[in-house]
mmCIF file of the C-alpha atoms, coordinates in Angstrom:
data_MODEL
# 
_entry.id   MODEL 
# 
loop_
_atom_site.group_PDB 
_atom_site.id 
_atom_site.type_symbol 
_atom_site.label_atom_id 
_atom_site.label_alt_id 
_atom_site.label_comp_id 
_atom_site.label_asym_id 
_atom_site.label_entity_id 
_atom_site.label_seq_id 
_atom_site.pdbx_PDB_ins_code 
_atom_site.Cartn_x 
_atom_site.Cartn_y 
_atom_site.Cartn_z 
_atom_site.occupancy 
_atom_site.B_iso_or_equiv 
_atom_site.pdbx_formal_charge 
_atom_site.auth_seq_id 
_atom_site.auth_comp_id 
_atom_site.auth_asym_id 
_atom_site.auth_atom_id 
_atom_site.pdbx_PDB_model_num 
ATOM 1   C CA . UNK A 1 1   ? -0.297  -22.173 -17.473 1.00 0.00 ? 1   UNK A CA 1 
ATOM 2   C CA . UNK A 1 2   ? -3.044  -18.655 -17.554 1.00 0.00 ? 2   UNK A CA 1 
ATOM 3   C CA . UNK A 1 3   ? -2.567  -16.778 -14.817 1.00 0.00 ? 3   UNK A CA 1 
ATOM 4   C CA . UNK A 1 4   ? -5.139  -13.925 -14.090 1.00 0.00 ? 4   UNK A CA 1 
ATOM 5   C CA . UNK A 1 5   ? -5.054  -10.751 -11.631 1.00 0.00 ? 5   UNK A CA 1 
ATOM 6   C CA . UNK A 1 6   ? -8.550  -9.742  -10.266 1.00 0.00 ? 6   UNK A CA 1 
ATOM 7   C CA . UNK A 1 7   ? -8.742  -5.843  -9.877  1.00 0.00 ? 7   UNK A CA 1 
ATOM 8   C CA . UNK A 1 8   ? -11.311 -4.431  -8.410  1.00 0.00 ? 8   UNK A CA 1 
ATOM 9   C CA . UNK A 1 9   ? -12.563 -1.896  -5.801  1.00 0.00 ? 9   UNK A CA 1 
ATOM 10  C CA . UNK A 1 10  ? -11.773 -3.638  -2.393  1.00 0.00 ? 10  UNK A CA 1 
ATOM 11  C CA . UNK A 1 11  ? -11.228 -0.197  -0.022  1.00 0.00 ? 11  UNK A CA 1 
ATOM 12  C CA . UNK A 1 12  ? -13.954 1.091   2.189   1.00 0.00 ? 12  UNK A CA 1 
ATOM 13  C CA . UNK A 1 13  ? -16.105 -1.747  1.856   1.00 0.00 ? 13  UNK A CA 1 
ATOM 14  C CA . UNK A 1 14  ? -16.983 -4.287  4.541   1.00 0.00 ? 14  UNK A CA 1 
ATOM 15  C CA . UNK A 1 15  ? -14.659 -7.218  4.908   1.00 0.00 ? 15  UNK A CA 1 
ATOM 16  C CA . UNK A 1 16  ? -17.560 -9.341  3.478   1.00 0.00 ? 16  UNK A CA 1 
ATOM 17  C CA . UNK A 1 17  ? -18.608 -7.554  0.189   1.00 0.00 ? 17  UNK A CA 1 
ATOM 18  C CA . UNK A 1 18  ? -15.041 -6.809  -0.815  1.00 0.00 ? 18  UNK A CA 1 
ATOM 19  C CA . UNK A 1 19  ? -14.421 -10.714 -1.393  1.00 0.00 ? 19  UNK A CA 1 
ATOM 20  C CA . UNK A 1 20  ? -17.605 -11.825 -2.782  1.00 0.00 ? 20  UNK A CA 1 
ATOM 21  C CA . UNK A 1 21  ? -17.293 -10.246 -6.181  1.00 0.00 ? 21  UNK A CA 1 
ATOM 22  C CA . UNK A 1 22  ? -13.469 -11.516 -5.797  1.00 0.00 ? 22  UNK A CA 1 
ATOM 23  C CA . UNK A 1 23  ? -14.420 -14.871 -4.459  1.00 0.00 ? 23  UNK A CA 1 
ATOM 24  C CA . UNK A 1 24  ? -17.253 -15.456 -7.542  1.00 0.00 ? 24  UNK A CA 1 
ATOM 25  C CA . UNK A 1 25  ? -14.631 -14.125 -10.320 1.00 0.00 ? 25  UNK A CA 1 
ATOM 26  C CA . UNK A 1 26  ? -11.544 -16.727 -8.786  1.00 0.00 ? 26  UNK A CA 1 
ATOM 27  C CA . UNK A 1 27  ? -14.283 -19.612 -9.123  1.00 0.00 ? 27  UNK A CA 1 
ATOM 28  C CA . UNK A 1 28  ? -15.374 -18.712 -13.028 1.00 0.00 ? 28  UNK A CA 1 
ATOM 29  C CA . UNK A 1 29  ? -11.430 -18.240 -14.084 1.00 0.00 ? 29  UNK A CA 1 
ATOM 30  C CA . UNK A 1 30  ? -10.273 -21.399 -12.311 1.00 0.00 ? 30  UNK A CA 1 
ATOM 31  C CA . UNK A 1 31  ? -13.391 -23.449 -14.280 1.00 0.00 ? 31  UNK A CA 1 
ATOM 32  C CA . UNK A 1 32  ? -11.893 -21.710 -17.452 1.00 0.00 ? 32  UNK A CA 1 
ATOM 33  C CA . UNK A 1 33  ? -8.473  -22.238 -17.070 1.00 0.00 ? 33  UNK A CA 1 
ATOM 34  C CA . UNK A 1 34  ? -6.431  -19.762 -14.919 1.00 0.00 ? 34  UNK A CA 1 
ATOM 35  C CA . UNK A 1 35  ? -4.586  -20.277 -11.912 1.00 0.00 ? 35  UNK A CA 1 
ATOM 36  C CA . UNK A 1 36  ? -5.530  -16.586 -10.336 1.00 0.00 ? 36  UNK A CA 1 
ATOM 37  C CA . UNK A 1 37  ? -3.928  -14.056 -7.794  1.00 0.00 ? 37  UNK A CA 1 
ATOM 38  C CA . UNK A 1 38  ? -6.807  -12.778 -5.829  1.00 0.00 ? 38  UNK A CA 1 
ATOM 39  C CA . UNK A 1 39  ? -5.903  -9.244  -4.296  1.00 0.00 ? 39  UNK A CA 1 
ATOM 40  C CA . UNK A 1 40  ? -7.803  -10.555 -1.274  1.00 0.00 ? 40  UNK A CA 1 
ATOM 41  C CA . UNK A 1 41  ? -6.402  -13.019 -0.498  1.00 0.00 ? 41  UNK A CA 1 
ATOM 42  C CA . UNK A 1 42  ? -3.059  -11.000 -0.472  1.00 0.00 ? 42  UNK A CA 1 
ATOM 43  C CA . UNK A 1 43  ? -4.217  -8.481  1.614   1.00 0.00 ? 43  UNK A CA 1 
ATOM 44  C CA . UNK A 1 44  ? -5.148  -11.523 4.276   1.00 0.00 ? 44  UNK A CA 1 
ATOM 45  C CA . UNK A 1 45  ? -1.549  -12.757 4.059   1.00 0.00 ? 45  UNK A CA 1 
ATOM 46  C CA . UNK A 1 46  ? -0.253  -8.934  4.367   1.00 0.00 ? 46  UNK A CA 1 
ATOM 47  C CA . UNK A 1 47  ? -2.799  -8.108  7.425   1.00 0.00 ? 47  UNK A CA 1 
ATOM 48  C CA . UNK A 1 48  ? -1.476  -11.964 9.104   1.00 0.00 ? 48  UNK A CA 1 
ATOM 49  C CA . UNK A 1 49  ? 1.949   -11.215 8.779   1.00 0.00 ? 49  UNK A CA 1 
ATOM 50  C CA . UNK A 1 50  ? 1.695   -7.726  10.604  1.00 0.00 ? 50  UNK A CA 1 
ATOM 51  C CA . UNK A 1 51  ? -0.388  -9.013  13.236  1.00 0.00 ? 51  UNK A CA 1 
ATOM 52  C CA . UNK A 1 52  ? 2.089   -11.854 14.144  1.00 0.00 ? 52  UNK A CA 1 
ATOM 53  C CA . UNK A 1 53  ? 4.748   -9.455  14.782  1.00 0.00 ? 53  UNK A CA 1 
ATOM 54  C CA . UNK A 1 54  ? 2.795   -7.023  16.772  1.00 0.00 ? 54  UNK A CA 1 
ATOM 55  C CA . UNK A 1 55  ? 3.192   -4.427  13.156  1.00 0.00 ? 55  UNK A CA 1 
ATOM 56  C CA . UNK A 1 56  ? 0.506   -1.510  12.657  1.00 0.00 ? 56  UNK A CA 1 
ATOM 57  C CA . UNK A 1 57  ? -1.948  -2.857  9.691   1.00 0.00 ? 57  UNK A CA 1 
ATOM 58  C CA . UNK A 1 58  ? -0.885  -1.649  6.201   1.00 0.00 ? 58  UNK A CA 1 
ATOM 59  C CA . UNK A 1 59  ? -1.524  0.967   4.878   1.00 0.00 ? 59  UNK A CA 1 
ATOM 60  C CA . UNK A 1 60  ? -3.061  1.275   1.176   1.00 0.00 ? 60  UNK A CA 1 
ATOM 61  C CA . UNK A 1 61  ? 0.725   1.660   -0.483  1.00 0.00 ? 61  UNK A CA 1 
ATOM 62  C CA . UNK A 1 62  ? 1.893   -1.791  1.392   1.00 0.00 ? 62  UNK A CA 1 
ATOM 63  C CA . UNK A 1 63  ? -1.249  -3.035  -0.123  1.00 0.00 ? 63  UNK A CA 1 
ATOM 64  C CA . UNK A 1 64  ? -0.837  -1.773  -3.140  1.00 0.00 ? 64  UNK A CA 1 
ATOM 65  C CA . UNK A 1 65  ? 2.722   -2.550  -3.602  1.00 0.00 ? 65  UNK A CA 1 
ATOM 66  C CA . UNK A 1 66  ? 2.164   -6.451  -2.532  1.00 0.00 ? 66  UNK A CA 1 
ATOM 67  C CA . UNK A 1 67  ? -0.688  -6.510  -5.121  1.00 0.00 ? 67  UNK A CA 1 
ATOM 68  C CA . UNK A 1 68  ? 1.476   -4.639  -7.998  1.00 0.00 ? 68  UNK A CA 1 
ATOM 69  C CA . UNK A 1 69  ? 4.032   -7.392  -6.901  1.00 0.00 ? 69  UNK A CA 1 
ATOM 70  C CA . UNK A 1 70  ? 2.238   -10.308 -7.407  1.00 0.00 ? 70  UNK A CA 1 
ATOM 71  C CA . UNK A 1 71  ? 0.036   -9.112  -10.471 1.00 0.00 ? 71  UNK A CA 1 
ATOM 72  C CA . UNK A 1 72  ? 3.217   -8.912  -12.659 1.00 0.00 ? 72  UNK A CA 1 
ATOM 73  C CA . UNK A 1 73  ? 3.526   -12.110 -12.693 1.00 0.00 ? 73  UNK A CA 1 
ATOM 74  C CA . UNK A 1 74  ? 0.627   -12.938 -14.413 1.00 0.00 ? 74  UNK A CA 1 
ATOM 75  C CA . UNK A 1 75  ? -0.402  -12.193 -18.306 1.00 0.00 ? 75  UNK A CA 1 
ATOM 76  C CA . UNK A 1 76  ? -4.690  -11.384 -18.097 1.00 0.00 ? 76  UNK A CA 1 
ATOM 77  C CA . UNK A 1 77  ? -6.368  -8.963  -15.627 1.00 0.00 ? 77  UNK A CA 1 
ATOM 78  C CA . UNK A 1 78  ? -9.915  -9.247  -14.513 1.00 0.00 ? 78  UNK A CA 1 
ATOM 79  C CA . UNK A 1 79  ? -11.575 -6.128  -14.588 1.00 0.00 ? 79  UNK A CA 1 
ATOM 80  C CA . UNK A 1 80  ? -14.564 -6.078  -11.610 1.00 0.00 ? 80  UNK A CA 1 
ATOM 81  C CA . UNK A 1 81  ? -17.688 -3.993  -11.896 1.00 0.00 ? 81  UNK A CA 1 
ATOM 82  C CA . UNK A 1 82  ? -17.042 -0.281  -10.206 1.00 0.00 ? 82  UNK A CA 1 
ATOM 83  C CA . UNK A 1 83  ? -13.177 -0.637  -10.915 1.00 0.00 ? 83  UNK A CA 1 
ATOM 84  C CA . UNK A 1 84  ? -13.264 2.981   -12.536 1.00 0.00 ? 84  UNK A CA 1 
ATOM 85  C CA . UNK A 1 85  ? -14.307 4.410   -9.564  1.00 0.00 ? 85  UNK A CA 1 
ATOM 86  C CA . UNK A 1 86  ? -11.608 2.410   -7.652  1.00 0.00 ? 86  UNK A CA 1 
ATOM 87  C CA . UNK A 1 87  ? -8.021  4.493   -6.917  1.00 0.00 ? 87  UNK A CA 1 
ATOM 88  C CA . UNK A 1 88  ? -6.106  0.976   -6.968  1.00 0.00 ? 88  UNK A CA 1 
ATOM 89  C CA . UNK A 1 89  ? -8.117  -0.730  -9.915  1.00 0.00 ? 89  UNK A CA 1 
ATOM 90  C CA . UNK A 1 90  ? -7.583  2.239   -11.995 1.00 0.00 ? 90  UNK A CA 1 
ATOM 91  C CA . UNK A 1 91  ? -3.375  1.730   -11.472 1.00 0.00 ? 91  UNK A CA 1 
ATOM 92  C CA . UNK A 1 92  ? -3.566  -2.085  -11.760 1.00 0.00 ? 92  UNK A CA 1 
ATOM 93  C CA . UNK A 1 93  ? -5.492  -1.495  -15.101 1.00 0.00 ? 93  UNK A CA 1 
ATOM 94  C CA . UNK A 1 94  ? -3.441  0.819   -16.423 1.00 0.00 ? 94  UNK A CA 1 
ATOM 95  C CA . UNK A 1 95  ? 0.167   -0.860  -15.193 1.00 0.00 ? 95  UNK A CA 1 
ATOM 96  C CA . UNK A 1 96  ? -1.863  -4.047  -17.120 1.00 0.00 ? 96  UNK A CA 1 
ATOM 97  C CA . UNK A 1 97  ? -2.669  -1.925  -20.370 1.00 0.00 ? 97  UNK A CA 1 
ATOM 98  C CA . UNK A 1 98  ? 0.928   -0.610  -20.667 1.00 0.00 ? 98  UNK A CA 1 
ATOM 99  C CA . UNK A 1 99  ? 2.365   -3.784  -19.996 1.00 0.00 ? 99  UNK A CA 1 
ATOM 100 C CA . UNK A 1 100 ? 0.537   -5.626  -22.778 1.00 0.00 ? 100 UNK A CA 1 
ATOM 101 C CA . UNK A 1 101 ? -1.705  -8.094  -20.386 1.00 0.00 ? 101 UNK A CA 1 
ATOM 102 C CA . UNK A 1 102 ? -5.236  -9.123  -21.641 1.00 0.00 ? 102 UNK A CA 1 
ATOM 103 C CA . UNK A 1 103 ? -7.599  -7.007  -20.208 1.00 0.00 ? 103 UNK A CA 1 
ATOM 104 C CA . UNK A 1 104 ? -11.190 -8.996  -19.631 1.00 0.00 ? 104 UNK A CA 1 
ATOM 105 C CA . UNK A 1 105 ? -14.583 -8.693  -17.788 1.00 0.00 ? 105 UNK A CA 1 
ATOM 106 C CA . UNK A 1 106 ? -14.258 -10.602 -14.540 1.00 0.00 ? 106 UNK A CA 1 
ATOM 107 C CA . UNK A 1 107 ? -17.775 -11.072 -14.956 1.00 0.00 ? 107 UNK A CA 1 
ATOM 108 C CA . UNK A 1 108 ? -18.171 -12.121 -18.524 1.00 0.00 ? 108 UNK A CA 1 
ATOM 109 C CA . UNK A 1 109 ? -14.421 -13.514 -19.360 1.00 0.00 ? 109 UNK A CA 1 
ATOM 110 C CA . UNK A 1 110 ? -14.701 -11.426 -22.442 1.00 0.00 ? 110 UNK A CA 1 
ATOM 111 C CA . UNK A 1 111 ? -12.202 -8.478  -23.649 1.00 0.00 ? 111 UNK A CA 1 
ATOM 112 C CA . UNK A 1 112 ? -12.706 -5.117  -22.028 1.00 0.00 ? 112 UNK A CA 1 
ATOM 113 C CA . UNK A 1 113 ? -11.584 -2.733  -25.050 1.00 0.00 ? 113 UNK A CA 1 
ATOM 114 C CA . UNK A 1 114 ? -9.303  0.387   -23.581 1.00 0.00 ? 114 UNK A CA 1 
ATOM 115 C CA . UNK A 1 115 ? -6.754  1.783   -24.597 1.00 0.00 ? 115 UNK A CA 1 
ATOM 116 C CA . UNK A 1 116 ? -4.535  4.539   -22.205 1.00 0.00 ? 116 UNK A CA 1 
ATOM 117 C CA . UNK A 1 117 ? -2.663  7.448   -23.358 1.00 0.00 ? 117 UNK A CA 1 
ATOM 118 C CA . UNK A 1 118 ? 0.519   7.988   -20.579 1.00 0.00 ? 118 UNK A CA 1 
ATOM 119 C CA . UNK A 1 119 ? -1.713  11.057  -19.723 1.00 0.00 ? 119 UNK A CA 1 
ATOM 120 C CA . UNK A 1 120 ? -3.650  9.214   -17.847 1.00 0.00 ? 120 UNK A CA 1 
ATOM 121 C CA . UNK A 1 121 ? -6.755  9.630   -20.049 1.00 0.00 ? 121 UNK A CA 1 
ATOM 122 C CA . UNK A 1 122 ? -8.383  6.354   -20.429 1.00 0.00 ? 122 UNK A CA 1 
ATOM 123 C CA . UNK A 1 123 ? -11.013 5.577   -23.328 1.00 0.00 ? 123 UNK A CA 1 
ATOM 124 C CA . UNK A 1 124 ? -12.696 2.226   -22.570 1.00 0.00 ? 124 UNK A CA 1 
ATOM 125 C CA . UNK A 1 125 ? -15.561 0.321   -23.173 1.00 0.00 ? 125 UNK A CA 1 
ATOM 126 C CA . UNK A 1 126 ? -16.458 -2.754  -20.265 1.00 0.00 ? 126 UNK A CA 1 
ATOM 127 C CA . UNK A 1 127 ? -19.087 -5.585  -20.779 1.00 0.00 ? 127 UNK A CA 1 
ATOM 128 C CA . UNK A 1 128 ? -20.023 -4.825  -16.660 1.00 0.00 ? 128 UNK A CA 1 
ATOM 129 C CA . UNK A 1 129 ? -18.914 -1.494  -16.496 1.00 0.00 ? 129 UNK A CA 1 
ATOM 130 C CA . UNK A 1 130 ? -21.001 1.029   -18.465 1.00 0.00 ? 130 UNK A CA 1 
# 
């Protein structure tokens, strides 16, 4: 079994066109294959579970660690258009990179070619993403 992670910039946007891109990219890797985590849908489950036991919503880290959680599992991540200019995309792809996962287009399903340096510096060419 493929399992996928979608990454993706999902902060500061309305509640509705932070899972569209998500929702669209879930649909073209289940029709090719995967069985995908969907960083929205985890949030959801995260933002649930607080508000059943009267919790504060999370904050980005409880976010981002139930996302880094969950995406481990999985071997492929599914690179969104405007994940460079997202804080949490940006980890998840490099985490990914370093890891050895395959790094695609969520768009196209094809290879994104990067490579990171442990600097930080990342060199990379995306089908969606400039």
């Amino acid at each position: 079994m493929k399992w996928a992670y979608i990454s993706g910039p999902i902060t500061g946007l309305p509640q509705q066109q932070d899972q569209q891109p998500s929702q669209h990219a879930e649909a073209r890797l289940k029709a090719s294959g995967y069985e995908v985590v969907n960083p929205v849908t985890i949030g959801e489950s995260l933002e649930y579970g607080c508000a059943q036991v009267g919790a504060e919503p999370p904050s980005w880290d409880q976010y981002m660690r139930a996302d880094l959680q969950q995406m481990l599992h999985c071997k492929t991540i599914a690179m969104l258009p405007g994940w460079r200019e997202s804080k949490g995309a940006r980890i998840e792809h490099f985490v990914a990179s370093v890891l050895g996962f395959d790094v695609i287009c969520a768009i196209s399903l094809k290879p994104v070619f990067t490579t990171v340096e442990l600097s930080g510096a990342f060199h990379h060419e995306c089908c969606t993403d400039g």
